[in-house]
mmCIF entry with sequence, helices, sheets and N, C-alpha, C, O atoms, coordinates in Angstrom:
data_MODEL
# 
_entry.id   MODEL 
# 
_entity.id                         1 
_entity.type                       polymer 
_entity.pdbx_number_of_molecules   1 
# 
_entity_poly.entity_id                      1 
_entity_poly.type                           'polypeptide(L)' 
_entity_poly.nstd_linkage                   no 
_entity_poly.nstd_monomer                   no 
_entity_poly.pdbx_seq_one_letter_code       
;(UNK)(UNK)(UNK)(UNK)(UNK)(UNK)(UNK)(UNK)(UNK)(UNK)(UNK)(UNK)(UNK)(UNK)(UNK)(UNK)
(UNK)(UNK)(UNK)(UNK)(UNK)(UNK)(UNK)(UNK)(UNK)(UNK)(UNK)(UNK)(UNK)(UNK)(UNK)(UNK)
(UNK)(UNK)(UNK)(UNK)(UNK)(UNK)(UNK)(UNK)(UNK)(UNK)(UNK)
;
_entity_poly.pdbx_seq_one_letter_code_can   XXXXXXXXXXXXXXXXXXXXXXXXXXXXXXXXXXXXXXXXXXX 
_entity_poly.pdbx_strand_id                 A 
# 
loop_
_entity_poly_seq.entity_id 
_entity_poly_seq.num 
_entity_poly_seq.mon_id 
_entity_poly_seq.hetero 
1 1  UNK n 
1 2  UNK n 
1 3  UNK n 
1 4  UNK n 
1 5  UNK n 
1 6  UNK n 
1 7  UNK n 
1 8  UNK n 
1 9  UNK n 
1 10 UNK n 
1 11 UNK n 
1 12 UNK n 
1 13 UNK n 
1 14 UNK n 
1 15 UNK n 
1 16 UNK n 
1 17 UNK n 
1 18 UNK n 
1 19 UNK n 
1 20 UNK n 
1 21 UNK n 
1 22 UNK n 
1 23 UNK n 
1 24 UNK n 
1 25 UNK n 
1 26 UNK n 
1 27 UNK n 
1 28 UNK n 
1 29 UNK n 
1 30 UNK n 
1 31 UNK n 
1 32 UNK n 
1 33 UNK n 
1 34 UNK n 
1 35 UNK n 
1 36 UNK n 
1 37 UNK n 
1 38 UNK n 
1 39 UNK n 
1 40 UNK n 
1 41 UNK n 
1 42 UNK n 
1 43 UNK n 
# 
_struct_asym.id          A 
_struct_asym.entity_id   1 
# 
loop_
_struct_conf.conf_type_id 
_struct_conf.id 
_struct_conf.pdbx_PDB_helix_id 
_struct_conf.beg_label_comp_id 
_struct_conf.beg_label_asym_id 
_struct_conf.beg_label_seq_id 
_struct_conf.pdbx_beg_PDB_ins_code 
_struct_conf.end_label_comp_id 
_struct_conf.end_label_asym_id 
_struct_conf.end_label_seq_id 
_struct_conf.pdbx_end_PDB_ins_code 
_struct_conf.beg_auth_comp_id 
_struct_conf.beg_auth_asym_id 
_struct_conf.beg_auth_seq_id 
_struct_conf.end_auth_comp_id 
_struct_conf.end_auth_asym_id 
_struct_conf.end_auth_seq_id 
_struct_conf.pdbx_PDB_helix_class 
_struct_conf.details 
_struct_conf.pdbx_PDB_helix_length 
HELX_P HELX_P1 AA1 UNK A 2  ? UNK A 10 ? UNK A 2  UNK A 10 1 ? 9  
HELX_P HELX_P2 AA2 UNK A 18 ? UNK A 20 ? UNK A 18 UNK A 20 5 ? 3  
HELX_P HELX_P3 AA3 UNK A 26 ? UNK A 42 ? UNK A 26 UNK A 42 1 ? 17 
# 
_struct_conf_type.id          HELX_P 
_struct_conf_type.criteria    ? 
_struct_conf_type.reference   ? 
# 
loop_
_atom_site.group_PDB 
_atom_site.id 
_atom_site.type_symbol 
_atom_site.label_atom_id 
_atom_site.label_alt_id 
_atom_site.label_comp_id 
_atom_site.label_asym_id 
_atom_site.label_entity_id 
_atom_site.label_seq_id 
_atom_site.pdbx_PDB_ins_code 
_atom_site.Cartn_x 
_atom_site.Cartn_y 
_atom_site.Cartn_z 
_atom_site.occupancy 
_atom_site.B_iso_or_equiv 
_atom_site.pdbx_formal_charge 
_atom_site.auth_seq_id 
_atom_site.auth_comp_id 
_atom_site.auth_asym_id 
_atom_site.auth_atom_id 
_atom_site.pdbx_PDB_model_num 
ATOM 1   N N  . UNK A 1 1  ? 0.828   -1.194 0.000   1.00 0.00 ? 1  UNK A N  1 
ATOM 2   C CA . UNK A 1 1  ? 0.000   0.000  0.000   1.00 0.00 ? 1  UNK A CA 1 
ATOM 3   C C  . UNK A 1 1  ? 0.872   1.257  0.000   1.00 0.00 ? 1  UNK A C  1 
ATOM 4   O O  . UNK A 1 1  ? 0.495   2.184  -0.716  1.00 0.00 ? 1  UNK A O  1 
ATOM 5   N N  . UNK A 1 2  ? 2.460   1.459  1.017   1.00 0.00 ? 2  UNK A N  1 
ATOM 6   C CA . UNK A 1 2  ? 2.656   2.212  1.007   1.00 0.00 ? 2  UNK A CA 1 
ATOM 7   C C  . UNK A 1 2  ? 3.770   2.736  -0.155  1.00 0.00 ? 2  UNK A C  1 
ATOM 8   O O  . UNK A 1 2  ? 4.135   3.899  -0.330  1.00 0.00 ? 2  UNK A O  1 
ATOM 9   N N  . UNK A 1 3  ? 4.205   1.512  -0.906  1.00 0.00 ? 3  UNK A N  1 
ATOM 10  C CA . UNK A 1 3  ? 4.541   1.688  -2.119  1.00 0.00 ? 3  UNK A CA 1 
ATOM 11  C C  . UNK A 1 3  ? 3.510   2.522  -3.487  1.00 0.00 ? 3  UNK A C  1 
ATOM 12  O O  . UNK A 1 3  ? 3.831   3.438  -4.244  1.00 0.00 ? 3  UNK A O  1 
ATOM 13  N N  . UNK A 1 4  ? 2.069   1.662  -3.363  1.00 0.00 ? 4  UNK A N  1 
ATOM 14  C CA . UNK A 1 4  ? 0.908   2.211  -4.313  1.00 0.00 ? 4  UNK A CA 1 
ATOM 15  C C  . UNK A 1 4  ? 1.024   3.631  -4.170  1.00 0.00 ? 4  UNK A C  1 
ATOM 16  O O  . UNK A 1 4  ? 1.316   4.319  -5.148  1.00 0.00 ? 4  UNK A O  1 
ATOM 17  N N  . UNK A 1 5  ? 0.793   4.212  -2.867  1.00 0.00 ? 5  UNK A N  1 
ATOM 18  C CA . UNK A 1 5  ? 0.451   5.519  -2.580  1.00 0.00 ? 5  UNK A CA 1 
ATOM 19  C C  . UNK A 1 5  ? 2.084   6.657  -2.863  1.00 0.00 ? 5  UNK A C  1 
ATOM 20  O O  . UNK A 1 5  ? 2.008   7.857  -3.127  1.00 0.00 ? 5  UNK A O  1 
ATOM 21  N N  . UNK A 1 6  ? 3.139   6.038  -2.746  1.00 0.00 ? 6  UNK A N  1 
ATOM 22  C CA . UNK A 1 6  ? 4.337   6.539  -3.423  1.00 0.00 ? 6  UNK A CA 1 
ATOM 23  C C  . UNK A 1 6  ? 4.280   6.524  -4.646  1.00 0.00 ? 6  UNK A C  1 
ATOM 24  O O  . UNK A 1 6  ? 4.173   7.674  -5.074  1.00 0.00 ? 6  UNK A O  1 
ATOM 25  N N  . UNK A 1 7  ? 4.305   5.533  -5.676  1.00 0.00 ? 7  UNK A N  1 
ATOM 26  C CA . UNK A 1 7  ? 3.911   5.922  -7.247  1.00 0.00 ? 7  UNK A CA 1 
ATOM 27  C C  . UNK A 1 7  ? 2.760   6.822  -7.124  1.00 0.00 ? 7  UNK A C  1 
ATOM 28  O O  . UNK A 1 7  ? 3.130   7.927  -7.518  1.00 0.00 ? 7  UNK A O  1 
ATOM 29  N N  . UNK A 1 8  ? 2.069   6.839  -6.916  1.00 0.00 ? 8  UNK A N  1 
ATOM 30  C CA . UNK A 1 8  ? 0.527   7.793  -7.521  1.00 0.00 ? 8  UNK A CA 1 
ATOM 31  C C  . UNK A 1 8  ? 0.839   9.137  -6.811  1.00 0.00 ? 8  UNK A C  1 
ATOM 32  O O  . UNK A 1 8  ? 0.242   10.076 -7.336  1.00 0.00 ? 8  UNK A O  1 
ATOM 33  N N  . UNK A 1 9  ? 1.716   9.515  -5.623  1.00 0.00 ? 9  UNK A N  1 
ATOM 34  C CA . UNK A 1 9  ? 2.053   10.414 -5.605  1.00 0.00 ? 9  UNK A CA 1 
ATOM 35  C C  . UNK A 1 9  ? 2.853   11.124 -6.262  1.00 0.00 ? 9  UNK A C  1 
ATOM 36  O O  . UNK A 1 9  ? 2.623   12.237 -6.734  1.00 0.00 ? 9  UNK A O  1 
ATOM 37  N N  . UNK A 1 10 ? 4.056   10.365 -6.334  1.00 0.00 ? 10 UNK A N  1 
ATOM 38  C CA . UNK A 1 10 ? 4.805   10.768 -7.342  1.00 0.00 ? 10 UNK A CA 1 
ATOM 39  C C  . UNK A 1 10 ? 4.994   11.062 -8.769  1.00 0.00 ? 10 UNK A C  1 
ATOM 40  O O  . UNK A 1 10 ? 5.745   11.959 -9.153  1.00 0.00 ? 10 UNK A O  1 
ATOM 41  N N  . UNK A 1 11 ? 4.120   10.095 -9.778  1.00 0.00 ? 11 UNK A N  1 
ATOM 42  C CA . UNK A 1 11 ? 3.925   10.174 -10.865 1.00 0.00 ? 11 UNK A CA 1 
ATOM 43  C C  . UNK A 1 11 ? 2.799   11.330 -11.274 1.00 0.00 ? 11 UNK A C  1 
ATOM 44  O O  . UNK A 1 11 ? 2.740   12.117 -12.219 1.00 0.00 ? 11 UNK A O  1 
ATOM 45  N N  . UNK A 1 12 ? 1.960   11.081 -10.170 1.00 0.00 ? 12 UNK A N  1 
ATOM 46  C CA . UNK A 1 12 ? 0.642   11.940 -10.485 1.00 0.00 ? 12 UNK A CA 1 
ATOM 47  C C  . UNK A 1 12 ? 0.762   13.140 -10.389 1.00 0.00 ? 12 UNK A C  1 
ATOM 48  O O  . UNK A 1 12 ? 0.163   13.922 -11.127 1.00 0.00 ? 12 UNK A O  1 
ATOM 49  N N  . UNK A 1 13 ? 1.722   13.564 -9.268  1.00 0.00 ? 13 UNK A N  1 
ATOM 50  C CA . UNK A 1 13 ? 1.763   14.543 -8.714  1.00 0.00 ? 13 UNK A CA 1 
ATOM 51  C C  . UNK A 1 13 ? 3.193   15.568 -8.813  1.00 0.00 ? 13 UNK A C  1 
ATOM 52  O O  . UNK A 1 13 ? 3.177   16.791 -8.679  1.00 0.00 ? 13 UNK A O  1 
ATOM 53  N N  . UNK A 1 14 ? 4.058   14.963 -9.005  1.00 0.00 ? 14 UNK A N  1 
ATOM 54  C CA . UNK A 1 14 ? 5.286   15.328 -8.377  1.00 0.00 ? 14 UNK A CA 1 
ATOM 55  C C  . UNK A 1 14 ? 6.204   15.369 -10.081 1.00 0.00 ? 14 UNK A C  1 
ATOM 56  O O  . UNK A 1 14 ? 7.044   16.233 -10.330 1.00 0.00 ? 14 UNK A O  1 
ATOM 57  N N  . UNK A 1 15 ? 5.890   14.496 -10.863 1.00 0.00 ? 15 UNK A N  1 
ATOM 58  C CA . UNK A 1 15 ? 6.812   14.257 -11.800 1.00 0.00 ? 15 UNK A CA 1 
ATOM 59  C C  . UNK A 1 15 ? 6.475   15.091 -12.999 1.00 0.00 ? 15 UNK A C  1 
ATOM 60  O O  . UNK A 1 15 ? 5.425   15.353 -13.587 1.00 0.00 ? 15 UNK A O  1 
ATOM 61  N N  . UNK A 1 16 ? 7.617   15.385 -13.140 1.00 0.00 ? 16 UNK A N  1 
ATOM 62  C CA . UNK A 1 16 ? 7.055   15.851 -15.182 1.00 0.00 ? 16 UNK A CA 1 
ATOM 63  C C  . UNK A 1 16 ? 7.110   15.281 -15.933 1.00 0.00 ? 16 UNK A C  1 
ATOM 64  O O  . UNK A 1 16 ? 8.004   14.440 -16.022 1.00 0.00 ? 16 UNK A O  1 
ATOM 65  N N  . UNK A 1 17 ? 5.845   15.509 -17.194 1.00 0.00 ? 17 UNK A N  1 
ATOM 66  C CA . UNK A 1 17 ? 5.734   15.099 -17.523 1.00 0.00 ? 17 UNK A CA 1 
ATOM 67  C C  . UNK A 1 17 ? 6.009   15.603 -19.183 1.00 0.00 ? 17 UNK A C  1 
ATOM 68  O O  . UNK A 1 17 ? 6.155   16.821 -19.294 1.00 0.00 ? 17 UNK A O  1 
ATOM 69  N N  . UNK A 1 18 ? 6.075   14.971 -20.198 1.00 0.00 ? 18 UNK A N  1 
ATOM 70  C CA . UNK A 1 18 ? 6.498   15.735 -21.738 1.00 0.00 ? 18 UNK A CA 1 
ATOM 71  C C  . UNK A 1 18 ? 5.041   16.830 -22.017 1.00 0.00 ? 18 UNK A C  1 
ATOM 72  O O  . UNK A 1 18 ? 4.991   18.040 -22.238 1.00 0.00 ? 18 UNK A O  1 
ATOM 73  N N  . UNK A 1 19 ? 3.919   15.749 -21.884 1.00 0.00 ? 19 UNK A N  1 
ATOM 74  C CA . UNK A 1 19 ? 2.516   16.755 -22.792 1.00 0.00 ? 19 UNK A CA 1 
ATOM 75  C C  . UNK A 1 19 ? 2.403   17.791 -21.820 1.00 0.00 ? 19 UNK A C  1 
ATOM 76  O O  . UNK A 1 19 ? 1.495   18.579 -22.087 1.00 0.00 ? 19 UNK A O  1 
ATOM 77  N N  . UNK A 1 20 ? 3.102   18.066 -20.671 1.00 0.00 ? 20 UNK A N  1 
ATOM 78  C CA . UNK A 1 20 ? 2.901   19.170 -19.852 1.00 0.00 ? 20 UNK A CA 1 
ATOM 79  C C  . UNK A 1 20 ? 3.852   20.336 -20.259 1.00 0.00 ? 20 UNK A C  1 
ATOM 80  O O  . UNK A 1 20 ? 3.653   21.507 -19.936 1.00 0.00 ? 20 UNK A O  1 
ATOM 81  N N  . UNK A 1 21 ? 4.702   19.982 -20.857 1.00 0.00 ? 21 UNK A N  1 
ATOM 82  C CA . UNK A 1 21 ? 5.432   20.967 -21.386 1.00 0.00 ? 21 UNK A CA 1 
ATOM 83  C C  . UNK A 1 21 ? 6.703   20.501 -20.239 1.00 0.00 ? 21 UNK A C  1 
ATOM 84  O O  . UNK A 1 21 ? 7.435   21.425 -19.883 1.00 0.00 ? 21 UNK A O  1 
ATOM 85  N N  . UNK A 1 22 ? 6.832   19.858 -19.970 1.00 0.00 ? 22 UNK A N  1 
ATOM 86  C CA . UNK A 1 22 ? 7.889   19.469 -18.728 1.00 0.00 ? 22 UNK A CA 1 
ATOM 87  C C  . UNK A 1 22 ? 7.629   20.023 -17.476 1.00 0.00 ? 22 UNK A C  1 
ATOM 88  O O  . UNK A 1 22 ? 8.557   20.661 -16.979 1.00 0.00 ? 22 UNK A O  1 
ATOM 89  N N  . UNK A 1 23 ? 6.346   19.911 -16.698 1.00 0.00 ? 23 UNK A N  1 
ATOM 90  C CA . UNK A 1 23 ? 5.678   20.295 -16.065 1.00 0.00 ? 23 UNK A CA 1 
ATOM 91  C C  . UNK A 1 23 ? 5.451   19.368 -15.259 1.00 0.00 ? 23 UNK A C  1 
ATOM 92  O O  . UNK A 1 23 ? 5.680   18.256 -15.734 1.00 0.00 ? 23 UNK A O  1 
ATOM 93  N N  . UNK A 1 24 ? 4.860   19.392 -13.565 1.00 0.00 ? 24 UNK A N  1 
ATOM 94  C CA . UNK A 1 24 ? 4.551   18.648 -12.728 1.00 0.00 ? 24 UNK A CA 1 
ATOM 95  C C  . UNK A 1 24 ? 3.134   18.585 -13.454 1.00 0.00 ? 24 UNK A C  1 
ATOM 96  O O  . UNK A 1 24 ? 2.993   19.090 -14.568 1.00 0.00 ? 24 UNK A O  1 
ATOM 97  N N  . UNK A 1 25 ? 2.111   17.963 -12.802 1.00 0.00 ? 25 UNK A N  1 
ATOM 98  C CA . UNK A 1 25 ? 0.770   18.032 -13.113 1.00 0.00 ? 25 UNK A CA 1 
ATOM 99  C C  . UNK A 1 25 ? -0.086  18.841 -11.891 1.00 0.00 ? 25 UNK A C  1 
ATOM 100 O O  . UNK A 1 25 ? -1.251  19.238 -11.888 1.00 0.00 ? 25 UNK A O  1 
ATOM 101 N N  . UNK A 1 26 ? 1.160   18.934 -10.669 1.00 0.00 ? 26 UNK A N  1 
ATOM 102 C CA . UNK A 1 26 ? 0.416   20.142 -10.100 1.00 0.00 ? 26 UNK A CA 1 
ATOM 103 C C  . UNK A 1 26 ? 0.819   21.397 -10.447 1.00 0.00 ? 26 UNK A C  1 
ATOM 104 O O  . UNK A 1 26 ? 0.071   22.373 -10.498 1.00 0.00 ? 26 UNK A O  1 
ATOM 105 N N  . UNK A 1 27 ? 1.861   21.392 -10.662 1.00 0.00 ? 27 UNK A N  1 
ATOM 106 C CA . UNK A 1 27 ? 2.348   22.958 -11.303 1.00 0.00 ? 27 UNK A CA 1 
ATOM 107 C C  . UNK A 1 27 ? 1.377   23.609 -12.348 1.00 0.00 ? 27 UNK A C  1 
ATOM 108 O O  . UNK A 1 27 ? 0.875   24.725 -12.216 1.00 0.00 ? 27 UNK A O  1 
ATOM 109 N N  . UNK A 1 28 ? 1.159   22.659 -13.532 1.00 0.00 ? 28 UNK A N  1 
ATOM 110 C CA . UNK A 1 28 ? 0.168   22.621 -14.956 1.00 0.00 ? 28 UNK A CA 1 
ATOM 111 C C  . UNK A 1 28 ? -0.862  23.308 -14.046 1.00 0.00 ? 28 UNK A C  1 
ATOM 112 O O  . UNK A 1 28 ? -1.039  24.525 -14.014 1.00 0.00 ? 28 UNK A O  1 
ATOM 113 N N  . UNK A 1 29 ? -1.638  22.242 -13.182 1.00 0.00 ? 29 UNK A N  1 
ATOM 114 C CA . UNK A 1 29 ? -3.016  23.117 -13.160 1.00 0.00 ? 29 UNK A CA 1 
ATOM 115 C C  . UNK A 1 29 ? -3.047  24.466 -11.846 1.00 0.00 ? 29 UNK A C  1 
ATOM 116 O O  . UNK A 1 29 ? -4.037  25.118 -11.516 1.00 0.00 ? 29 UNK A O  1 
ATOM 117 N N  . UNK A 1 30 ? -1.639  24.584 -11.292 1.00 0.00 ? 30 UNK A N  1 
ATOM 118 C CA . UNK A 1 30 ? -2.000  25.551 -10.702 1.00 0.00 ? 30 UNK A CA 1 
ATOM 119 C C  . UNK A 1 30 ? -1.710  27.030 -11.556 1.00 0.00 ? 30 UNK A C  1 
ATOM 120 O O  . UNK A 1 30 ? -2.348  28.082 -11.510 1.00 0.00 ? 30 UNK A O  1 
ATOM 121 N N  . UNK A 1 31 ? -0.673  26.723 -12.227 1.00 0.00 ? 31 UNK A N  1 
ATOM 122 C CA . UNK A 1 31 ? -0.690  27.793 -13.830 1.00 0.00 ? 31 UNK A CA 1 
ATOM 123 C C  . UNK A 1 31 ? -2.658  27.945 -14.502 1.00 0.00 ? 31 UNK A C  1 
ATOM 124 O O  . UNK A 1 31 ? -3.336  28.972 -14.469 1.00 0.00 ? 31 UNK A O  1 
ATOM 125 N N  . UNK A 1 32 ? -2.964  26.971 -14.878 1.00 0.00 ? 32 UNK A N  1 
ATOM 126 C CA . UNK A 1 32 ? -4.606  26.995 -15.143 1.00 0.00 ? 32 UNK A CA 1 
ATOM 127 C C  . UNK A 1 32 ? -5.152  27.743 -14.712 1.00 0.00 ? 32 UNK A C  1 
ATOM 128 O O  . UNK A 1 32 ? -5.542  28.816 -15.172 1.00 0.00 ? 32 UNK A O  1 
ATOM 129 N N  . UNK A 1 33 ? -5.338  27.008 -13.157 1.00 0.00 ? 33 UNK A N  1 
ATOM 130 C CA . UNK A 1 33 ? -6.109  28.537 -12.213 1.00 0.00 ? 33 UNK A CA 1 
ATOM 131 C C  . UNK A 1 33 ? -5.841  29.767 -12.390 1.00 0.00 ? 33 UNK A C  1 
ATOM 132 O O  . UNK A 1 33 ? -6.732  30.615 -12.445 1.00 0.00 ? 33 UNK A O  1 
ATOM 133 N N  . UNK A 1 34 ? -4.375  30.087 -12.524 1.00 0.00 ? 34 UNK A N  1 
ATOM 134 C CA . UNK A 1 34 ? -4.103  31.360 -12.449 1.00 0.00 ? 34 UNK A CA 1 
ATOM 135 C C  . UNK A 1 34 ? -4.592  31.900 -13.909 1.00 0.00 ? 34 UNK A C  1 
ATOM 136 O O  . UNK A 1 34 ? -5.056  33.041 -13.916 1.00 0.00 ? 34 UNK A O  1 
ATOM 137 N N  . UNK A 1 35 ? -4.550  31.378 -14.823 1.00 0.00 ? 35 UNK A N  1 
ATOM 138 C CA . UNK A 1 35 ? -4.693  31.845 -15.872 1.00 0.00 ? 35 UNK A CA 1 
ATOM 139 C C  . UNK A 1 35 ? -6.640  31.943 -16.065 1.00 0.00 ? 35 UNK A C  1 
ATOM 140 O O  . UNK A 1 35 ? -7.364  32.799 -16.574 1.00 0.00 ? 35 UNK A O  1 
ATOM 141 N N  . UNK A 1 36 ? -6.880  30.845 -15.494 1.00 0.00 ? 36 UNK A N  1 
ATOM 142 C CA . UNK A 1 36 ? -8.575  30.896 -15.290 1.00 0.00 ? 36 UNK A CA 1 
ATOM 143 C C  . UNK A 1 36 ? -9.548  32.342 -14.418 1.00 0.00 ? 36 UNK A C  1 
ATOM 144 O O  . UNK A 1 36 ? -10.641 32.834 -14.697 1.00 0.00 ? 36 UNK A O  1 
ATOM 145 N N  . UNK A 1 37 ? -8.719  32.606 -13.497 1.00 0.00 ? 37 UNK A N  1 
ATOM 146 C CA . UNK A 1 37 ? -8.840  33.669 -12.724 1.00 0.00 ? 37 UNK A CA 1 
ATOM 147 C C  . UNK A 1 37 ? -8.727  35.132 -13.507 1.00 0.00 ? 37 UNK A C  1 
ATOM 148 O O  . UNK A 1 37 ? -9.482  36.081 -13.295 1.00 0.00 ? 37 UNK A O  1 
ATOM 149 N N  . UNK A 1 38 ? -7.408  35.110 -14.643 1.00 0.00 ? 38 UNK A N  1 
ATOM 150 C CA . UNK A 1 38 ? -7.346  36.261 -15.301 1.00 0.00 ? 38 UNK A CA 1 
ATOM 151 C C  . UNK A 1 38 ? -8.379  36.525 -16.277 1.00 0.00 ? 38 UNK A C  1 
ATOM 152 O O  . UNK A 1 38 ? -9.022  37.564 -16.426 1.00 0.00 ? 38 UNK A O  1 
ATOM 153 N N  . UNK A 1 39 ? -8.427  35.763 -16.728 1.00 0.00 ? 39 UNK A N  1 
ATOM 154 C CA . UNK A 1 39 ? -9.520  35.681 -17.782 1.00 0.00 ? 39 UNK A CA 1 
ATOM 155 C C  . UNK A 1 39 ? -11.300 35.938 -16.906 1.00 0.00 ? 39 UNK A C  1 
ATOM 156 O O  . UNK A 1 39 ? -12.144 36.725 -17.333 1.00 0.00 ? 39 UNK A O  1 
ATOM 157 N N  . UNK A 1 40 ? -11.459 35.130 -15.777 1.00 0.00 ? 40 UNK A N  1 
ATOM 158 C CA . UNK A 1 40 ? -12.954 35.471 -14.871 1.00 0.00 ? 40 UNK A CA 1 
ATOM 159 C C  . UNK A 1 40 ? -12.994 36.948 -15.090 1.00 0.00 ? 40 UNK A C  1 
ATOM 160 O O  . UNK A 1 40 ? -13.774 37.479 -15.881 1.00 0.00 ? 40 UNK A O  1 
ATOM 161 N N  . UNK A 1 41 ? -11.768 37.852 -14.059 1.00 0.00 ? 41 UNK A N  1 
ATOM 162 C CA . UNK A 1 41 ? -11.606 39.112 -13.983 1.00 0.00 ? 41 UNK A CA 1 
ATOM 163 C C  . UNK A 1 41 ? -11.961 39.986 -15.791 1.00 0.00 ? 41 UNK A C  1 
ATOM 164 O O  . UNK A 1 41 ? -12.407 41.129 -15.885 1.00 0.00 ? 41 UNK A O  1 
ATOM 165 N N  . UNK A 1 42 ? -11.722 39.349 -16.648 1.00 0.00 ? 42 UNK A N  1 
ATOM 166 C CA . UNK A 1 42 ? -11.707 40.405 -17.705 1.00 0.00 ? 42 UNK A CA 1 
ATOM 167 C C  . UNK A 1 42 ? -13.276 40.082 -18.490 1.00 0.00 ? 42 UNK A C  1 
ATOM 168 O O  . UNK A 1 42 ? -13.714 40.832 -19.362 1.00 0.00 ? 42 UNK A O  1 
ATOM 169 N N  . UNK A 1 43 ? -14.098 38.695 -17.955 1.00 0.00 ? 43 UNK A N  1 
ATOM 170 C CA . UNK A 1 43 ? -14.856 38.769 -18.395 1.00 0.00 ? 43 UNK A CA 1 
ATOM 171 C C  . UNK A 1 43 ? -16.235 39.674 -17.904 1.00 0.00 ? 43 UNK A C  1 
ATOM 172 O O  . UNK A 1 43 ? -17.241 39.699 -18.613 1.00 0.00 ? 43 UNK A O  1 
# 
């Protein structure tokens, strides 16, 4: 289990990835938000 929960953290979370642009996948969507937020504001 505490192996499972090390890959899925890590891969899911922690690693970069190519289609991210070499990006974590939390980094990616916390860029999103920010960019989601700019765009709310101008609409």
């Amino acid at each position: 289990r505490e192996i499972l929960e090390y890959m899925l953290g890590y891969y899911s979370q922690l690693r970069p990835h190519h289609y991210n642009g070499g990006l974590a996948p939390n980094e990616t969507e916390r860029r999103y938000w920010l960019g989601y937020k700019d765009v709310a504001k101008i609409s």
